[in-house]
Predicted model as a PDB file, atoms N, CA, C, CB and O in Angstrom, pLDDT in the B-factor column:
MODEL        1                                                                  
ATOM      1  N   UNK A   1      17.631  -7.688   3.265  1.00 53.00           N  
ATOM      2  CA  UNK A   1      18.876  -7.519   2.544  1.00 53.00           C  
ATOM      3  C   UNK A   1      19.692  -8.791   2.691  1.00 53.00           C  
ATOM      4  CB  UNK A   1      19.661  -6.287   3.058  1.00 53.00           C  
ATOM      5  O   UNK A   1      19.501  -9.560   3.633  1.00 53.00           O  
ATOM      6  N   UNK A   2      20.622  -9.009   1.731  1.00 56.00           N  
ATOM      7  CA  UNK A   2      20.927 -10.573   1.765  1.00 56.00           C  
ATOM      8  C   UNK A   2      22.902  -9.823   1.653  1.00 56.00           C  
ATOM      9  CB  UNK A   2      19.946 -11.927  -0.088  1.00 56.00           C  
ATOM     10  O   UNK A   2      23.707  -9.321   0.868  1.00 56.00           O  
ATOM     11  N   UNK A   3      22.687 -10.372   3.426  1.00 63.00           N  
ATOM     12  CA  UNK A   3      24.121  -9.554   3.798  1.00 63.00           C  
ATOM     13  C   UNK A   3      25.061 -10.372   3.420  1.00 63.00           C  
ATOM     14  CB  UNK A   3      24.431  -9.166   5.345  1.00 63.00           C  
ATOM     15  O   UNK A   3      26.149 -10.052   3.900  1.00 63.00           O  
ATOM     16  N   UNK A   4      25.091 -11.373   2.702  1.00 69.00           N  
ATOM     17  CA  UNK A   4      26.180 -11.815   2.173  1.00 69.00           C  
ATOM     18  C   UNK A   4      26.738 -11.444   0.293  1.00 69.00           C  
ATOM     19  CB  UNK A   4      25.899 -13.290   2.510  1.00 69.00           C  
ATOM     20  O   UNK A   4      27.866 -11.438  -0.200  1.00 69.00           O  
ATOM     21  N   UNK A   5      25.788 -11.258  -0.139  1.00 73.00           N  
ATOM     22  CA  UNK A   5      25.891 -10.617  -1.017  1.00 73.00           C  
ATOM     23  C   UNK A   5      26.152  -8.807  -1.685  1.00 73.00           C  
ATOM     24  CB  UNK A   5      25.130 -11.137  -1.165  1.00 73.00           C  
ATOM     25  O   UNK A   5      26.762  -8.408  -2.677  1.00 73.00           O  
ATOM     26  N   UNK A   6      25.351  -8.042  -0.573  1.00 78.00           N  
ATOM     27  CA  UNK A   6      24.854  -6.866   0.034  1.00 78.00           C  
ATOM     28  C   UNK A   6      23.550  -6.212  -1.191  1.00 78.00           C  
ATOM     29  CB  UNK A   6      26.347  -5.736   0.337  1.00 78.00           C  
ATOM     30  O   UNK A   6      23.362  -5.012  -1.388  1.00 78.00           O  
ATOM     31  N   UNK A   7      22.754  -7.392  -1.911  1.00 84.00           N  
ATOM     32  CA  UNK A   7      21.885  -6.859  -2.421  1.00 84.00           C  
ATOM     33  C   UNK A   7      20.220  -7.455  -2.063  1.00 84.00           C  
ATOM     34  CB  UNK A   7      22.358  -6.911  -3.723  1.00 84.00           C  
ATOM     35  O   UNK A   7      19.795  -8.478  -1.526  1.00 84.00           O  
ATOM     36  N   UNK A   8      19.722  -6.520  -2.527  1.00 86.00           N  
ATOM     37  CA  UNK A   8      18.430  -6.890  -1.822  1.00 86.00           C  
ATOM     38  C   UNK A   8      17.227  -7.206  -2.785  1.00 86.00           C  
ATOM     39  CB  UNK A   8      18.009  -5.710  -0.879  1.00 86.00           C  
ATOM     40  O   UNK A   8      16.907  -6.777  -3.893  1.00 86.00           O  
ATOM     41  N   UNK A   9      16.554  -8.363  -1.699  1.00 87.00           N  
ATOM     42  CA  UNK A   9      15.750  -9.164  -2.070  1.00 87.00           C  
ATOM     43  C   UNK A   9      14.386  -8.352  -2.082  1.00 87.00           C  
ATOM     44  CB  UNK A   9      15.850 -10.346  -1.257  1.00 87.00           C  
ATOM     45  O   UNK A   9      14.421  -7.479  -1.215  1.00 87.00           O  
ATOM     46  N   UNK A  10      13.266  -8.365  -2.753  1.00 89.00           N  
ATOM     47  CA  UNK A  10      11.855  -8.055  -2.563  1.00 89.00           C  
ATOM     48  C   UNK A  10      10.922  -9.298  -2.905  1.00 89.00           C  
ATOM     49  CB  UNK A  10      11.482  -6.822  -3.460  1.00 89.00           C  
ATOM     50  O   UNK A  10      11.061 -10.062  -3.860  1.00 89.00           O  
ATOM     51  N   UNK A  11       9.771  -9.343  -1.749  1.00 92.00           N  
ATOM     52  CA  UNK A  11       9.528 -10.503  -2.706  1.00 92.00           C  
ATOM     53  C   UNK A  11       7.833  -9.577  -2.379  1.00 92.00           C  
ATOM     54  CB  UNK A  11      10.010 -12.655  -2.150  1.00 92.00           C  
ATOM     55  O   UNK A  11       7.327  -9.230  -1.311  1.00 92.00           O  
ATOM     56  N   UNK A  12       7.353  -9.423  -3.793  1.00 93.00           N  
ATOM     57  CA  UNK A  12       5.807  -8.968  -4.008  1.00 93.00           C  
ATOM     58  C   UNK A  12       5.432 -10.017  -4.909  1.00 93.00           C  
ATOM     59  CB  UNK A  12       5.502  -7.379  -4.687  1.00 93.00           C  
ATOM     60  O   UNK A  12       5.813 -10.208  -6.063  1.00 93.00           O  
ATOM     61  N   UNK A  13       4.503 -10.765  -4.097  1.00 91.00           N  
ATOM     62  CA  UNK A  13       3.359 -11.786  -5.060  1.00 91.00           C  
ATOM     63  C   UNK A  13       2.588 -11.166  -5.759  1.00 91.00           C  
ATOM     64  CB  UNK A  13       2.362 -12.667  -4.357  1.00 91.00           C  
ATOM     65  O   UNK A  13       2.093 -11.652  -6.776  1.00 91.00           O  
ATOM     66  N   UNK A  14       2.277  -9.611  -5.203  1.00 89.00           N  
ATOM     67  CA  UNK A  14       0.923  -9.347  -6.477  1.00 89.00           C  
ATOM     68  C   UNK A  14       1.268  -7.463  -7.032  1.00 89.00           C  
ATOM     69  CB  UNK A  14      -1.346  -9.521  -5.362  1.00 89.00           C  
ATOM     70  O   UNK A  14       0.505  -6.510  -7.186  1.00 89.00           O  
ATOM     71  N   UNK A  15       2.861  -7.628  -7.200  1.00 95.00           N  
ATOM     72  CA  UNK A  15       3.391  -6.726  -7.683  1.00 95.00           C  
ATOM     73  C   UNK A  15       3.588  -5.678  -7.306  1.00 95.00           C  
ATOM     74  CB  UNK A  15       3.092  -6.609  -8.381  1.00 95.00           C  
ATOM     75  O   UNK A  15       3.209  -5.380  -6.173  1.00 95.00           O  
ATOM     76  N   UNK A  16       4.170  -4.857  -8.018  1.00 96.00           N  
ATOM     77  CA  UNK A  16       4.993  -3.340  -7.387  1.00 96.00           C  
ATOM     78  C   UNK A  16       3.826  -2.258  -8.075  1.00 96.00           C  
ATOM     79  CB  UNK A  16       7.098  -2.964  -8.207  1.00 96.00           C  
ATOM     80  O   UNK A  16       3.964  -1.063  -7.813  1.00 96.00           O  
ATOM     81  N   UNK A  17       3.001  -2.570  -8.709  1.00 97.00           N  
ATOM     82  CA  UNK A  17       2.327  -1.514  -9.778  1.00 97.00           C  
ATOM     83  C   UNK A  17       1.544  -0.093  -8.850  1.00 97.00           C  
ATOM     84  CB  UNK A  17       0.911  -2.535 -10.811  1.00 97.00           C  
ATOM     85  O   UNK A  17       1.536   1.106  -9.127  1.00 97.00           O  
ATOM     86  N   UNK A  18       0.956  -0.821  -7.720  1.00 96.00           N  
ATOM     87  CA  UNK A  18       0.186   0.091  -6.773  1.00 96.00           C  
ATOM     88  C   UNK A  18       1.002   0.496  -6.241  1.00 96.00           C  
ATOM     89  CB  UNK A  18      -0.750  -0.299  -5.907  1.00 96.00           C  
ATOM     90  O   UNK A  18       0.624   1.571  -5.776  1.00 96.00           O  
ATOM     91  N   UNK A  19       2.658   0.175  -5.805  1.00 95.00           N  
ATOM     92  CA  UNK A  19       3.345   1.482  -5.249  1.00 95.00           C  
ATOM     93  C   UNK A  19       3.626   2.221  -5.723  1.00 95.00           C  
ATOM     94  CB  UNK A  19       4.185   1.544  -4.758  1.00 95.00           C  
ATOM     95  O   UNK A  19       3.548   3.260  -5.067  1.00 95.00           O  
ATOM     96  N   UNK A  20       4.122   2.363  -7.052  1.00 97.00           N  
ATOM     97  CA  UNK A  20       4.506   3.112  -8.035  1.00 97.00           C  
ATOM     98  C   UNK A  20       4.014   3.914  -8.126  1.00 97.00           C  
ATOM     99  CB  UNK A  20       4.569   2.802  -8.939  1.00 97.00           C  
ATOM    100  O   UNK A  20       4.546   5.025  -8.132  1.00 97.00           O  
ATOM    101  N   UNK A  21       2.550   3.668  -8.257  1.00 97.00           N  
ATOM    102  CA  UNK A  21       1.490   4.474  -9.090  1.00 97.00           C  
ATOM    103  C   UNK A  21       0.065   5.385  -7.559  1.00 97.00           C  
ATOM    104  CB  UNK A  21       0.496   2.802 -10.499  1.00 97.00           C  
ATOM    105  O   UNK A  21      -0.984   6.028  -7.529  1.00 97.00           O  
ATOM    106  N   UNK A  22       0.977   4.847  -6.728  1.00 98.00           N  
ATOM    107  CA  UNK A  22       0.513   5.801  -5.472  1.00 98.00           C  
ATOM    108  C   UNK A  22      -0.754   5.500  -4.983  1.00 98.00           C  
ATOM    109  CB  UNK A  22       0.441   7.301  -5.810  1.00 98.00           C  
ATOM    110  O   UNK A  22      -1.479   6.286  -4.373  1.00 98.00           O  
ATOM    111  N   UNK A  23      -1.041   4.168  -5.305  1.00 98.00           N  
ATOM    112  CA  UNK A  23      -2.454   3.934  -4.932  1.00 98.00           C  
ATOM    113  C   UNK A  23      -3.096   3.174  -4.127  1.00 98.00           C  
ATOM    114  CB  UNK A  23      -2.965   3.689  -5.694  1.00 98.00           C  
ATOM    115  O   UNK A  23      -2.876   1.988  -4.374  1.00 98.00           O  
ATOM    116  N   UNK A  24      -4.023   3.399  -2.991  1.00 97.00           N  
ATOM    117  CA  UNK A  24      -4.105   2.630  -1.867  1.00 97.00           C  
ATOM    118  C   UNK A  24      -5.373   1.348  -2.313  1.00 97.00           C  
ATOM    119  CB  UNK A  24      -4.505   3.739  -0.481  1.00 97.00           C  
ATOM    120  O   UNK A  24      -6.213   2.064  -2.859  1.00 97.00           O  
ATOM    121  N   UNK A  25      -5.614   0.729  -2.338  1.00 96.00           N  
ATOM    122  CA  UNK A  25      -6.366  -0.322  -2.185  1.00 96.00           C  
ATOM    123  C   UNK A  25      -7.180  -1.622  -1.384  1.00 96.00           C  
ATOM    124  CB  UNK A  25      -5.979  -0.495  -2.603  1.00 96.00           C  
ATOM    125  O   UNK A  25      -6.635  -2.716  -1.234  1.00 96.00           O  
ATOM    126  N   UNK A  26      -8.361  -1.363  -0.972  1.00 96.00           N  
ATOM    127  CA  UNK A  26      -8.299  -1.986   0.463  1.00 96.00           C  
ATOM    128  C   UNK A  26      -8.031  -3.555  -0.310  1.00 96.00           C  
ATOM    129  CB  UNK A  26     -10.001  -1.743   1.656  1.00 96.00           C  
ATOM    130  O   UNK A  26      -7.872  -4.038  -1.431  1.00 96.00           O  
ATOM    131  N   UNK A  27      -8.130  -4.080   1.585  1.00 93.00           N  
ATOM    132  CA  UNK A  27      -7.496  -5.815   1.756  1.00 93.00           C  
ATOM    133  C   UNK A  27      -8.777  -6.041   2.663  1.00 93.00           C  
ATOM    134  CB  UNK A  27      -5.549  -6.215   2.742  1.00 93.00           C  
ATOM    135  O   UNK A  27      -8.811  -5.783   3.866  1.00 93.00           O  
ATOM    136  N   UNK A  28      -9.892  -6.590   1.874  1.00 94.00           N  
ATOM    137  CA  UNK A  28     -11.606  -6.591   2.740  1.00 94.00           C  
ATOM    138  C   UNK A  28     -11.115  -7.801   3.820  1.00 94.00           C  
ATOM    139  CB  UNK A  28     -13.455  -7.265   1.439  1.00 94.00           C  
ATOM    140  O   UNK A  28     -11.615  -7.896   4.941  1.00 94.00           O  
ATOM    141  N   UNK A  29     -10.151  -8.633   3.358  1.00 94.00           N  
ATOM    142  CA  UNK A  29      -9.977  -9.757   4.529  1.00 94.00           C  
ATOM    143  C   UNK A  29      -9.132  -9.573   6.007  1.00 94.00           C  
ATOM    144  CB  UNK A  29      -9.243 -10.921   3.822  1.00 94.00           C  
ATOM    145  O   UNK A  29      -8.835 -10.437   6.832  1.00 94.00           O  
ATOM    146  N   UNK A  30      -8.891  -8.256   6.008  1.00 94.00           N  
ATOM    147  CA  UNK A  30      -7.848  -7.910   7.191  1.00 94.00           C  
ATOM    148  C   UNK A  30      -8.374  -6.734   7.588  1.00 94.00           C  
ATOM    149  CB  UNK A  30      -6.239  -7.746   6.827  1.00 94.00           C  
ATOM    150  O   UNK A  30      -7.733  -6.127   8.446  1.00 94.00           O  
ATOM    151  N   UNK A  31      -9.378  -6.249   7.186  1.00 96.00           N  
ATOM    152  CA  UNK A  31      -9.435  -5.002   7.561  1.00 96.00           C  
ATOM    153  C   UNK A  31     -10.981  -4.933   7.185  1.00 96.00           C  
ATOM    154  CB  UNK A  31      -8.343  -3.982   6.855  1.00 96.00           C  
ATOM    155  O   UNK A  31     -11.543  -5.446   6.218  1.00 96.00           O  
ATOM    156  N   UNK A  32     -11.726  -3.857   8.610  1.00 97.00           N  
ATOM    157  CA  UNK A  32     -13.604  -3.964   7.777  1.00 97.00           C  
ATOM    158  C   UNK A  32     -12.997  -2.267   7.347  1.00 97.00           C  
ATOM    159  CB  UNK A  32     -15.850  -4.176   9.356  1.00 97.00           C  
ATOM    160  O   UNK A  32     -11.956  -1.680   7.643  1.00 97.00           O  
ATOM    161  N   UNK A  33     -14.256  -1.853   6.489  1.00 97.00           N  
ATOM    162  CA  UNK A  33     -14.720  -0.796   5.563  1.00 97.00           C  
ATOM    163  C   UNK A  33     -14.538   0.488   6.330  1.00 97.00           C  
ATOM    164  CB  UNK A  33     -16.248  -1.000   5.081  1.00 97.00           C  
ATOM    165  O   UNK A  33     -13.908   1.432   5.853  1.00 97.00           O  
ATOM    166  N   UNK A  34     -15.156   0.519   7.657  1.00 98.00           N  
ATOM    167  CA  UNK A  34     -14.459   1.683   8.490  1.00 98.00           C  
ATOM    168  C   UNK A  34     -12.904   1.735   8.795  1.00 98.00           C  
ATOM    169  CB  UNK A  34     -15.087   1.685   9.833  1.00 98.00           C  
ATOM    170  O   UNK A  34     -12.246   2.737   8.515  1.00 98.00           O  
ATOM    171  N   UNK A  35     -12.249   0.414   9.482  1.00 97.00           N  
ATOM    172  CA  UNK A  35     -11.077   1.012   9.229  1.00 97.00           C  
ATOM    173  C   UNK A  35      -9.921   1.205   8.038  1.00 97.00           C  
ATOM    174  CB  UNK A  35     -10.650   0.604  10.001  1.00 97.00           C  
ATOM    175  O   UNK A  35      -8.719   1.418   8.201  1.00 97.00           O  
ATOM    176  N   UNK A  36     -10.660   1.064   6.796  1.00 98.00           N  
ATOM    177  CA  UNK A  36      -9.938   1.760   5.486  1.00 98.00           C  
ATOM    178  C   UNK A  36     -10.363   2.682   5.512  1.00 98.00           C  
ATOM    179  CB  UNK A  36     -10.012   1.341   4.167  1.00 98.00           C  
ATOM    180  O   UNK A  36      -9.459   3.506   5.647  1.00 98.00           O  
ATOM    181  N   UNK A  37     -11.330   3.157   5.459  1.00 98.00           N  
ATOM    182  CA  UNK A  37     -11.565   4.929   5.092  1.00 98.00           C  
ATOM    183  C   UNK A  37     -10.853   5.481   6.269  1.00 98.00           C  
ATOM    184  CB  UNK A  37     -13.417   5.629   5.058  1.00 98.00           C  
ATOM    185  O   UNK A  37     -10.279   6.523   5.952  1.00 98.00           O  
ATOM    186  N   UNK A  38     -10.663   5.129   7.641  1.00 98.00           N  
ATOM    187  CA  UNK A  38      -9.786   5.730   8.452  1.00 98.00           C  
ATOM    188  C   UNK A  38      -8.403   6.247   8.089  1.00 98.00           C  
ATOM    189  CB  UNK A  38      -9.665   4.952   9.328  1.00 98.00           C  
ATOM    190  O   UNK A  38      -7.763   7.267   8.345  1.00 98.00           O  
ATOM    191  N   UNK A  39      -8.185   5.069   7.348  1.00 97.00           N  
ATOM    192  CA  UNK A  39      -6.507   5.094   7.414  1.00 97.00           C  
ATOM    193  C   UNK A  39      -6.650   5.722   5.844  1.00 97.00           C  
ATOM    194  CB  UNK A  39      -5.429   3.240   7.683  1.00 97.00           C  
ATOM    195  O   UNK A  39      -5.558   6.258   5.652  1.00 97.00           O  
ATOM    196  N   UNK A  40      -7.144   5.832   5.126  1.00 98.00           N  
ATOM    197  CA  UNK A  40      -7.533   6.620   4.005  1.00 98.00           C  
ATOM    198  C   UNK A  40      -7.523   8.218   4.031  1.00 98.00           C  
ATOM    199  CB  UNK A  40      -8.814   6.203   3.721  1.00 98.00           C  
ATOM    200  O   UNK A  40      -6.860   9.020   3.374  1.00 98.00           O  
ATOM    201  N   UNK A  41      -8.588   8.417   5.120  1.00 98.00           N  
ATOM    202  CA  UNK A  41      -8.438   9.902   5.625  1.00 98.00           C  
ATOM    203  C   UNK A  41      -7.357  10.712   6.103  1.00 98.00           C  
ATOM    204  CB  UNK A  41      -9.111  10.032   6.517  1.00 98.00           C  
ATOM    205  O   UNK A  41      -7.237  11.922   5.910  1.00 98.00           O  
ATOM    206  N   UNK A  42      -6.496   9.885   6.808  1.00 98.00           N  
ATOM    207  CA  UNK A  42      -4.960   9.786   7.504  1.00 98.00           C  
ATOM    208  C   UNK A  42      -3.866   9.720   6.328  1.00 98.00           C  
ATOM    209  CB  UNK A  42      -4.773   8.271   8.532  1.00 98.00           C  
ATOM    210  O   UNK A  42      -3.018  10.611   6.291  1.00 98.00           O  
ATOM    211  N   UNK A  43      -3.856   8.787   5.453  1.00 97.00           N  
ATOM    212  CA  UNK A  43      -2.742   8.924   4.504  1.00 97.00           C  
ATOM    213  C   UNK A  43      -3.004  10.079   3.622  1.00 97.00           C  
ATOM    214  CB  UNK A  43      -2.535   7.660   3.672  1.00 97.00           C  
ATOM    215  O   UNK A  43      -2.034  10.777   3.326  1.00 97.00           O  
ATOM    216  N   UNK A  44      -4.488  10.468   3.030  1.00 98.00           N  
ATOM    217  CA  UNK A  44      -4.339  11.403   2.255  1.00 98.00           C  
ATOM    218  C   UNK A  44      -4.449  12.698   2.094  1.00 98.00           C  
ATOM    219  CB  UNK A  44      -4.692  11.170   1.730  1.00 98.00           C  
ATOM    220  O   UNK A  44      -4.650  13.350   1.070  1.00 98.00           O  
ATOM    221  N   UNK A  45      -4.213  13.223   3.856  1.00 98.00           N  
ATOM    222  CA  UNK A  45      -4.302  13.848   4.348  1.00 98.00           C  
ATOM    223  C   UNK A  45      -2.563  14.538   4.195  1.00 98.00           C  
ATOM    224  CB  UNK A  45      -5.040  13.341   5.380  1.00 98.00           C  
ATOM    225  O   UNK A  45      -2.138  15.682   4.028  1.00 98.00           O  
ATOM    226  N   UNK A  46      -1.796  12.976   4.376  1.00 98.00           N  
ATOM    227  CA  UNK A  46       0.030  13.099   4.376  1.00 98.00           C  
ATOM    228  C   UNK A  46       0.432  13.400   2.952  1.00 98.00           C  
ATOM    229  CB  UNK A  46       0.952  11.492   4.855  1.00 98.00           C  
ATOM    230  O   UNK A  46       1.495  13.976   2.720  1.00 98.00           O  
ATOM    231  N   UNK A  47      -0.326  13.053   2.070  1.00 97.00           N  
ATOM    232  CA  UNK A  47       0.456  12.332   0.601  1.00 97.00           C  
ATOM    233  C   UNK A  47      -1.179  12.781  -0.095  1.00 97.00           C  
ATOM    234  CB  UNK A  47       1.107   9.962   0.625  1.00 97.00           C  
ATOM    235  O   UNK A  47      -1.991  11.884   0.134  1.00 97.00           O  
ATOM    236  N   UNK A  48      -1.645  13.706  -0.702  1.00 98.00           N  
ATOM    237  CA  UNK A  48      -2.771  14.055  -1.222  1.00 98.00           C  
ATOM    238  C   UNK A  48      -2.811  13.780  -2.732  1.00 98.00           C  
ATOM    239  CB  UNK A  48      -3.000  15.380  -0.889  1.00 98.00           C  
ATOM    240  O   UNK A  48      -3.716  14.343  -3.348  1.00 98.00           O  
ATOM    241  N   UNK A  49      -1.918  12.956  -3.460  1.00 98.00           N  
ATOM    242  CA  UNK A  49      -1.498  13.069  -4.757  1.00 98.00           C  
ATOM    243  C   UNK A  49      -2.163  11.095  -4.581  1.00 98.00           C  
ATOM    244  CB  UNK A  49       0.580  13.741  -5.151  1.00 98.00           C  
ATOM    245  O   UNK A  49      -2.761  10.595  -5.534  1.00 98.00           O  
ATOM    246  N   UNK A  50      -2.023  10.641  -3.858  1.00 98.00           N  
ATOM    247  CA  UNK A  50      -2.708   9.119  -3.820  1.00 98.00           C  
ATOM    248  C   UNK A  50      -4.281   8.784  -4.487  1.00 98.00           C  
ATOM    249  CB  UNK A  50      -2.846   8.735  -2.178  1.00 98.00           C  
ATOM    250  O   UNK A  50      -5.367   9.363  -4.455  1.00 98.00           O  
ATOM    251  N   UNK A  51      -3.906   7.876  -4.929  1.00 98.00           N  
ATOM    252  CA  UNK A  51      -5.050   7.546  -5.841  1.00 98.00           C  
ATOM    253  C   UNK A  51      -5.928   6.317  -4.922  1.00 98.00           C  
ATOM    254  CB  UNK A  51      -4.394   6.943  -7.506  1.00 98.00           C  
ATOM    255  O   UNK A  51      -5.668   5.121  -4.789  1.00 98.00           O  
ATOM    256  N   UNK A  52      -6.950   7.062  -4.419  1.00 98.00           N  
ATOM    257  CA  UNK A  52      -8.001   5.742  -3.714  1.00 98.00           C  
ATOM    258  C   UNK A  52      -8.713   4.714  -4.527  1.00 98.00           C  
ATOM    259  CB  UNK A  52      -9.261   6.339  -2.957  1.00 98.00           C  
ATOM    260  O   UNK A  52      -9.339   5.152  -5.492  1.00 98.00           O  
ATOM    261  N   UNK A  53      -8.732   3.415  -4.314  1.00 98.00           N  
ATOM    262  CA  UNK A  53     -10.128   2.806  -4.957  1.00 98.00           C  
ATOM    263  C   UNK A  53     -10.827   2.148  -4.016  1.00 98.00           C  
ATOM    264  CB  UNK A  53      -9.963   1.787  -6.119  1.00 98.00           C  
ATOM    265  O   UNK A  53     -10.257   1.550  -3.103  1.00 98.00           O  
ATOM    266  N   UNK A  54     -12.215   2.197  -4.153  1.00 97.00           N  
ATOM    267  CA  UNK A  54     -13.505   2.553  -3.324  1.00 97.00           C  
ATOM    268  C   UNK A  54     -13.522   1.070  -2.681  1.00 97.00           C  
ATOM    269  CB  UNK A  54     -15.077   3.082  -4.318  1.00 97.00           C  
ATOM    270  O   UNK A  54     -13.093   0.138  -3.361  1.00 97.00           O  
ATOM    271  N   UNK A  55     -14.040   0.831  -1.311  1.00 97.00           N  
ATOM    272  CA  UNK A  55     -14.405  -0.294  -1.043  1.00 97.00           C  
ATOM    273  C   UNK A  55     -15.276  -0.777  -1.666  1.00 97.00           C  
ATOM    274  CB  UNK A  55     -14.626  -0.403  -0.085  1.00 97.00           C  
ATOM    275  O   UNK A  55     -15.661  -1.917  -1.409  1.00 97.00           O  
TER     276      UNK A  55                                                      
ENDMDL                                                                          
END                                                                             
């Protein structure tokens, strides 16, 4: 938040579209294949309306 102004900044390089639209997507460079389906099993377990795409 840019407290001199009191409005706030976002900064997304590769856009807002997958939050919007509820959808998880792995990141193969930070993460291996088991622990996305982990955290896959875990979020859509919270939020079952999420849209997966496959490693």
């Amino acid at each position: 938040m840019d407290f001199c102004s009191g409005r706030w900044k976002i900064y997304a390089p590769f856009g807002l579209k997958d939050l919007f639209t509820l959808t998880l997507r792995p990141n193969k460079r930070l993460i291996s294949e088991d622990i996305y389906y982990k955290k896959v099993d875990k979020w859509t377990n919270i939020w079952p309306e999420l849209t997966v795409i496959r490693w």
